[in-house]
KELO-610039 format. One record per residue (C-alpha): x, y, z; residue number from 1; residue in three letters. Coordinates in pm, whole numbers, m for minus. Example, Ala and Ser with C-alpha at 12.3 -4.5 7.8 and 13.67 -1.06 7.14 Angstrom:
residues 2
+--------+--------+--------+-----+---------+
!     xx !     yy !     zz ! num ! residuo !
+--------+--------+--------+-----+---------+
!   1230 !   m450 !    780 !   1 !     ALA !
!   1367 !   m106 !    714 !   2 !     SER !
+--------+--------+--------+-----+---------+
***
This chain:
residues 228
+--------+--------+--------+-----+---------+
!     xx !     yy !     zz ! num ! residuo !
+--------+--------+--------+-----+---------+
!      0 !      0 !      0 !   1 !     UNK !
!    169 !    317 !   m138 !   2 !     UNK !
!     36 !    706 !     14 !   3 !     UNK !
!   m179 !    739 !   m319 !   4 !     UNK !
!   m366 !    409 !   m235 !   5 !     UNK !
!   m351 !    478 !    134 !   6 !     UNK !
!   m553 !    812 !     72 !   7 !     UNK !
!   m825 !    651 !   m121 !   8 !     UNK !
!   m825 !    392 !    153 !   9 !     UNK !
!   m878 !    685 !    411 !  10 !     UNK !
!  m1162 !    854 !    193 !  11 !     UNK !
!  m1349 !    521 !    173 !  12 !     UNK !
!  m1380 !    523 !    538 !  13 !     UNK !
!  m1496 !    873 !    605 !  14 !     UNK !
!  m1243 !   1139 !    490 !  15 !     UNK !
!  m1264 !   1367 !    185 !  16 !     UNK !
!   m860 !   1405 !     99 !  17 !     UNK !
!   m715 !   1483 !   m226 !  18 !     UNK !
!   m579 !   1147 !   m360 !  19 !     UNK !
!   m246 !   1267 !   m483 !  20 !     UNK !
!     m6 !   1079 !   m315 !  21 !     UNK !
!    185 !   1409 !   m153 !  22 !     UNK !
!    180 !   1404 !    212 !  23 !     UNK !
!     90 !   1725 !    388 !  24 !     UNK !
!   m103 !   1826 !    656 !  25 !     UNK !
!   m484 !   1737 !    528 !  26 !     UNK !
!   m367 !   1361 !    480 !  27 !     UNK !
!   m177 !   1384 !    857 !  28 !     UNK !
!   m511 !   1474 !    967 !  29 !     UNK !
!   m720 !   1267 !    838 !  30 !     UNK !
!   m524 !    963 !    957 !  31 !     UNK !
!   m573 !   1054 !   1239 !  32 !     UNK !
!   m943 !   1174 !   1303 !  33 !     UNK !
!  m1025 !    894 !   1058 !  34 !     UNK !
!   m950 !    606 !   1299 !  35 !     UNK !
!  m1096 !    846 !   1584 !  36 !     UNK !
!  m1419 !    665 !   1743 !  37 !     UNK !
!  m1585 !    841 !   2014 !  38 !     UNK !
!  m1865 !    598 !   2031 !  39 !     UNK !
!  m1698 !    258 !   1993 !  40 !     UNK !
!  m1939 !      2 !   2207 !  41 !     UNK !
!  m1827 !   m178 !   2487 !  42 !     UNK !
!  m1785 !   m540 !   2463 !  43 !     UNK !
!  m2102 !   m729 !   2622 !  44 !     UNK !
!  m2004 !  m1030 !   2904 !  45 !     UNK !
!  m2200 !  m1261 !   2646 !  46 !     UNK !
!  m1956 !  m1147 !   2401 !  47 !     UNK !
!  m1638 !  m1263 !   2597 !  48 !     UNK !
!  m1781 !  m1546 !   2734 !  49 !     UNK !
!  m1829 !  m1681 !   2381 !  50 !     UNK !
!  m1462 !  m1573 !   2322 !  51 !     UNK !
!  m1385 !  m1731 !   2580 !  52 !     UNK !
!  m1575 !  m2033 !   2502 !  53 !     UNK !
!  m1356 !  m2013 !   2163 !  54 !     UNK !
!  m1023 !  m2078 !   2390 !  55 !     UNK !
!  m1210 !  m2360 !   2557 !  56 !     UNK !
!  m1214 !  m2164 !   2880 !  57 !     UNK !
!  m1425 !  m1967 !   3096 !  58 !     UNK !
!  m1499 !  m1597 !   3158 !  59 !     UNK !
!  m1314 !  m1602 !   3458 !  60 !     UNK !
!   m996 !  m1696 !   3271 !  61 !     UNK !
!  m1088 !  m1427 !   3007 !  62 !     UNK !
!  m1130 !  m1179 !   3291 !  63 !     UNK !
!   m789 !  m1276 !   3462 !  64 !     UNK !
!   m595 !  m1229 !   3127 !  65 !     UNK !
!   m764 !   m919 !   3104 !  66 !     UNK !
!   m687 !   m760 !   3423 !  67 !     UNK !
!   m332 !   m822 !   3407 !  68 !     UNK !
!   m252 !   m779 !   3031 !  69 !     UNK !
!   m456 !   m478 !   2927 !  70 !     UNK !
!   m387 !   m152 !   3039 !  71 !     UNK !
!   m752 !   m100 !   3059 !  72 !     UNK !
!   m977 !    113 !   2830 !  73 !     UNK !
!   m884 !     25 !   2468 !  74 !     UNK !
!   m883 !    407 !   2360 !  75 !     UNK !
!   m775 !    758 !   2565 !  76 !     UNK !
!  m1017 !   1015 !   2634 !  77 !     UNK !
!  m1022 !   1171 !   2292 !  78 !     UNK !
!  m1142 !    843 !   2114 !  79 !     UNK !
!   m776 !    712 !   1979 !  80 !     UNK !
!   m672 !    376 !   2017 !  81 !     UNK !
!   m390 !    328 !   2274 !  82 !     UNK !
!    m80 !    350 !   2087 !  83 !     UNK !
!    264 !    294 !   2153 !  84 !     UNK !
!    475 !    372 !   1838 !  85 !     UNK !
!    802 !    169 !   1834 !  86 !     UNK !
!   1071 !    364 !   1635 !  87 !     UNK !
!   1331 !     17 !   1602 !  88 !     UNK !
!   1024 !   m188 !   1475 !  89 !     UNK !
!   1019 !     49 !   1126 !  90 !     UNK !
!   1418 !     25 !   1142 !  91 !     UNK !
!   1386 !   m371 !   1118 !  92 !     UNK !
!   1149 !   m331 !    816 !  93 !     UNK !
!   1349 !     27 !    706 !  94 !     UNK !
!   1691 !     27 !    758 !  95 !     UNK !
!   1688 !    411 !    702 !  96 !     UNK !
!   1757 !    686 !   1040 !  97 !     UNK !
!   1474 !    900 !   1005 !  98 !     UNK !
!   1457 !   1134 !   1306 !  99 !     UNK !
!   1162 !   1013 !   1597 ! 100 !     UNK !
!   1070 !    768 !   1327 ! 101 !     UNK !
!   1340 !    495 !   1265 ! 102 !     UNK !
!   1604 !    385 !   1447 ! 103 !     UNK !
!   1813 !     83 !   1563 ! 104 !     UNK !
!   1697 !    136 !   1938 ! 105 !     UNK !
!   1403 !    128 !   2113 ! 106 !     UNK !
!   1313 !    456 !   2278 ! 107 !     UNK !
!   1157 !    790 !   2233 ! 108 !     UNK !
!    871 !    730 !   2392 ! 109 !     UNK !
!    653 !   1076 !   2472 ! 110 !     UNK !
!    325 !   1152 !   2504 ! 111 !     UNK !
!    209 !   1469 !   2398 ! 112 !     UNK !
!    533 !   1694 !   2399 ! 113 !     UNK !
!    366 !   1953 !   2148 ! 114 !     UNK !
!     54 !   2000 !   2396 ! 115 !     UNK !
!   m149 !   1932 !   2108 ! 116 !     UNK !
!   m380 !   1688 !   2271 ! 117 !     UNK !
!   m267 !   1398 !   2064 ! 118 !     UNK !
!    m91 !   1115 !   2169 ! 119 !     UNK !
!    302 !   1166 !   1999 ! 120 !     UNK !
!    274 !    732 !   1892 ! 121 !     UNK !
!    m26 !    911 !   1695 ! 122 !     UNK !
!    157 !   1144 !   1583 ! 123 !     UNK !
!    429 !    946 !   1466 ! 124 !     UNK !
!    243 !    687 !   1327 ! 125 !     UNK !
!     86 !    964 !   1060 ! 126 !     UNK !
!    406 !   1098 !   1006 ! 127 !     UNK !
!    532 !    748 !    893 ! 128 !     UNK !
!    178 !    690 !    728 ! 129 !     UNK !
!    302 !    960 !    488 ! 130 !     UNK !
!    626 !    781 !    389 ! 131 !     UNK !
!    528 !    387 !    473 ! 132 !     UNK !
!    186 !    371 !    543 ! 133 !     UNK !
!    224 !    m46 !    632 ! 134 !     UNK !
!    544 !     m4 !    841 ! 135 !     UNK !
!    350 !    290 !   1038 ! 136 !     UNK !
!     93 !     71 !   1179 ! 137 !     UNK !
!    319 !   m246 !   1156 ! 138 !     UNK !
!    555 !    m64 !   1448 ! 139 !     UNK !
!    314 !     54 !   1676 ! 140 !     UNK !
!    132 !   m164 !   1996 ! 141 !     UNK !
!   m255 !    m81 !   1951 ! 142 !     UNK !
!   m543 !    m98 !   2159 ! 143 !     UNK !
!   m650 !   m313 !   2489 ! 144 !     UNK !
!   m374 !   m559 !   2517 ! 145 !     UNK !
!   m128 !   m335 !   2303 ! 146 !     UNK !
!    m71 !   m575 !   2029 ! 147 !     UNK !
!    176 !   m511 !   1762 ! 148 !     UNK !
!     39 !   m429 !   1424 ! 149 !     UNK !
!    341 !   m658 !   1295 ! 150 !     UNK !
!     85 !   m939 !   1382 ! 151 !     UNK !
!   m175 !   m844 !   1128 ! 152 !     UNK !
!   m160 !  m1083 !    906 ! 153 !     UNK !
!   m105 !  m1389 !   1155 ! 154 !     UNK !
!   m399 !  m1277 !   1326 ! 155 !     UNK !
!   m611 !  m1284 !   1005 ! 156 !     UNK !
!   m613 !   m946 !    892 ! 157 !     UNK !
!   m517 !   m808 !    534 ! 158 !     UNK !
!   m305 !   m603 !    689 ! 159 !     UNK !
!   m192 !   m340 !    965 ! 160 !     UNK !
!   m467 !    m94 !    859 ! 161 !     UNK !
!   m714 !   m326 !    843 ! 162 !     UNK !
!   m629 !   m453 !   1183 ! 163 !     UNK !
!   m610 !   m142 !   1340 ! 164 !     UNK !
!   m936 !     m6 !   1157 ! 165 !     UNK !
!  m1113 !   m313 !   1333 ! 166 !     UNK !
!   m967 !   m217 !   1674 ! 167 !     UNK !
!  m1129 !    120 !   1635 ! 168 !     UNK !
!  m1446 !     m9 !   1576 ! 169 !     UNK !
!  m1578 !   m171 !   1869 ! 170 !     UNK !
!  m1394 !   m324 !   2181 ! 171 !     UNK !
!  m1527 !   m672 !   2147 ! 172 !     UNK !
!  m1255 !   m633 !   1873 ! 173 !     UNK !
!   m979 !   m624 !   2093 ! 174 !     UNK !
!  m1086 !   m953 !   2292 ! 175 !     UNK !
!  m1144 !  m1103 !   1946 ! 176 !     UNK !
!   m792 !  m1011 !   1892 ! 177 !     UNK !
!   m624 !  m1154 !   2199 ! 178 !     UNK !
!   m842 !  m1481 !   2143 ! 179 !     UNK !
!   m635 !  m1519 !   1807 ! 180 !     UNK !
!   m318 !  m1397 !   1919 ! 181 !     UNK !
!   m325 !  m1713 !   2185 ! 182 !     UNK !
!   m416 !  m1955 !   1955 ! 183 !     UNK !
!   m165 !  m1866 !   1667 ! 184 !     UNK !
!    119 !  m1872 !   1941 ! 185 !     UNK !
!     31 !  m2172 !   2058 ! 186 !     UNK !
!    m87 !  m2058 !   2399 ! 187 !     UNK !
!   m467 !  m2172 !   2436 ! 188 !     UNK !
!   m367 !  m2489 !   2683 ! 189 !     UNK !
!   m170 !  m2236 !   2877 ! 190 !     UNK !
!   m480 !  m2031 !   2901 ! 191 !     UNK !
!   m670 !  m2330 !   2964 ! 192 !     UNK !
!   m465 !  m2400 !   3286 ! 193 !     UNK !
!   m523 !  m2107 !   3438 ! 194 !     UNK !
!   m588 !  m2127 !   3824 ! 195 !     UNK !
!   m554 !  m2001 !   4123 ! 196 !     UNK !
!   m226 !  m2165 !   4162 ! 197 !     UNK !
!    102 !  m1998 !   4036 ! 198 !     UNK !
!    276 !  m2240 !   3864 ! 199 !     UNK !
!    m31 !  m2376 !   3658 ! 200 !     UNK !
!    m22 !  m1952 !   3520 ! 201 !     UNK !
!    335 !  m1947 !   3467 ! 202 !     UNK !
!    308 !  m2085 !   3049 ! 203 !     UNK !
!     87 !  m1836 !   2947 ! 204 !     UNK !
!    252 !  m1575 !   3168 ! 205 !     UNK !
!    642 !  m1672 !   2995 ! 206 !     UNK !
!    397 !  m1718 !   2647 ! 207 !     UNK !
!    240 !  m1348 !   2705 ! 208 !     UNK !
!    535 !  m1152 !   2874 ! 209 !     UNK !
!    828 !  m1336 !   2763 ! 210 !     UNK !
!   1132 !  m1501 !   2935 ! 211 !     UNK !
!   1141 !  m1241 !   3186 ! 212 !     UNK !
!    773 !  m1290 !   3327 ! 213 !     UNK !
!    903 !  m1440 !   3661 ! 214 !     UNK !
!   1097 !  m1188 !   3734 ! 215 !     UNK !
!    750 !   m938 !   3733 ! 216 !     UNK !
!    553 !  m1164 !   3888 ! 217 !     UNK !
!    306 !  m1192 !   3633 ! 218 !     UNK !
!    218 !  m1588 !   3713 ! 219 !     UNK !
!    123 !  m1440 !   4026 ! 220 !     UNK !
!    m40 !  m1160 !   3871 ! 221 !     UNK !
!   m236 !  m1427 !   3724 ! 222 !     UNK !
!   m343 !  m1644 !   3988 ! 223 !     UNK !
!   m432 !  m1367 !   4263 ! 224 !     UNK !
!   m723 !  m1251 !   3930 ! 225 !     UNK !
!   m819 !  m1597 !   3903 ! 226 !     UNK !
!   m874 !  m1617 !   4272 ! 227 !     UNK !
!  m1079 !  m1295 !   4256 ! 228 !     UNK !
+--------+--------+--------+-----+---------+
***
């Protein structure tokens, strides 16, 4: 997906941009009030118990992985998706230093150093947008569980855009979303095993959070929700 295609992408779903293929400020904005959802609808607890039901689990597993993997609300006050923008995920794809954009290490992370009222990940996700618009949404973390939008296409999506489109829309979405990401990692008899005992939380938890998990605590994490 090239700038020219991404614009008529963005126009299909709501904005009125010239398709020219030139970024510029009208196509900065309108990536990001485009994916802006004020009114997105909460997910319904017969919604995640069939997703859970999906895992071949229970709500109360659902709920656990919930409390200690999401940060939350899926979106900030102003109706944008949480995003964390990842500047060394569009070096990987990249290979080009491109100031707050690219670069071989993580960091940079700000929130809204402009006072502008818009997250900076937002920010910097448009700006990319205008050169890359794949590897913009590819190297951000979006929504309730803060996914990466590298994961797109193993999670079923056409790609990042698509994926993050479908996060705007509606937070049942997002628990849609971490239903597939356990499955295609291999993880749904880890989150099967959930229980109030540690140890029988600690494969998801390494799964999840990586080789570190222990050292966080998140097994526990895991078994004091389940015993909630």
């Amino acid at each position: 997906m090239n700038l020219i295609q991404f614009q008529a992408w963005l126009n299909a779903h709501g904005a009125s941009i010239t398709v020219d293929g030139k970024p510029g400020p009208a196509t900065r904005a309108a990536i990001i009030e485009t994916f802006r959802n004020t009114a997105a609808p909460a997910a319904t607890e017969s919604e995640k118990t069939s997703i859970a039901k999906v895992l071949g689990g229970s709500l109360k597993q659902l709920r656990a992985v919930d409390t200690v993997e999401s940060g939350g609300a899926g979106w900030d006050n102003s109706g944008l998706l949480k995003c964390l923008y990842e500047r060394h995920y569009a070096w990987r794809r990249l290979k080009v230093l491109i100031p707050f954009l690219s670069n071989p290490t993580p960091g940079g992370y700000t929130t809204d150093v402009d006072h502008d009222g818009i997250n900076d990940s937002w920010e910097k996700v448009a700006d990319m947008a205008m050169r890359n618009p794949l590897v913009a949404f590819e190297s951000a973390s979006w929504g309730r569980f803060q996914i990466m939008g590298a994961h797109a296409k193993a999670l079923g999506y056409e790609n990042a855009v698509e994926f993050v489109w479908a996060l705007s829309r509606s937070e049942a979405a997002h628990y849609r979303v971490l239903a597939r990401f356990i499955q295609v990692n291999g993880l749904q008899p880890a989150f099967v095993a959930l229980s109030t005992d540690p140890d029988d939380c600690r494969a998801l938890a390494k799964g999840y959070n990586g080789s570190a998990y222990a050292k966080h605590g998140y097994h526990v994490k895991l078994s004091r929700a389940m015993a909630s």
